[in-house]
Steps between C-alpha positions, in 0.01 A plus 500: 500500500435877463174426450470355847646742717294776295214325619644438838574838527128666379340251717709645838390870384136425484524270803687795693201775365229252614652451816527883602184545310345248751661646798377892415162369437521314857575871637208670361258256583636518839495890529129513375433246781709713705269767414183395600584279794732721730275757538239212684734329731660862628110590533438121701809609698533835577110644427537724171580437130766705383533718185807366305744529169686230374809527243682158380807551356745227391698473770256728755182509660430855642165449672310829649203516794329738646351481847309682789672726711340296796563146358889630435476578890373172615715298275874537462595188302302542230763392270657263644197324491390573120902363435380209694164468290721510184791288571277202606207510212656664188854275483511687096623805669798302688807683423366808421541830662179591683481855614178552707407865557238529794374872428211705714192553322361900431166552608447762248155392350517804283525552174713781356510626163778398282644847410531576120752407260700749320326501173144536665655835632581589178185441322312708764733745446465494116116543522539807749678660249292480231204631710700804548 
């Protein structure tokens, strides 16, 4: 009889970790399809294809866009309508806590040096020194 509910028991643990398994691989399939098909309906709908950052947590799904400054101007429920987009094709992320953050994008095309860590300084320095 102990024998049983040993097995019993094992057989609810792996059926539990398949289960959750299952449902976490369900998310990141849907946030990969997330990925790449957002950005062409808000393009169909609203005319541009926005830059964007996605972080799943367990419990969280913290979802980033940049737009225009003019498309941000014509449209004012942006995210209502991505929350719309979500809630009826991707039902994995039901119960989740969505944050959308609609951001402006920076027109600065360009590109500025990364300044110079600490220990470059110092080797500069080093070789100055033994010129003098």
């Amino acid at each position: 009889m102990k024998k049983f509910f040993k097995n019993v028991f094992w057989l609810g643990v792996f059926s539990a970790v398949a289960y959750y398994g299952y449902k976490f691989y369900q998310r990141i399939k849907s946030l990969s399809n997330l990925h790449n098909t957002l950005p062409q309906y808000l393009e169909n709908i609203i005319g541009e294809s926005p830059k964007q950052k996605i972080n799943l947590q367990l419990k969280s799904l913290v979802y980033d866009l940049w737009f225009t400054k003019e498309t941000l101007e014509k449209n004012d429920n942006i995210e209502e309508m991505i929350r719309e987009y979500i809630d009826d094709f991707y039902p994995a992320f039901k119960g989740m806590d969505i944050q959308i953050s609609i951001n402006e994008k920076s027109d600065d095309n360009e590109t500025e040096e990364e300044p110079e860590s600490d220990e470059e300084i110092e080797i500069e320095e080093e070789h100055s020194e033994d010129e003098i």
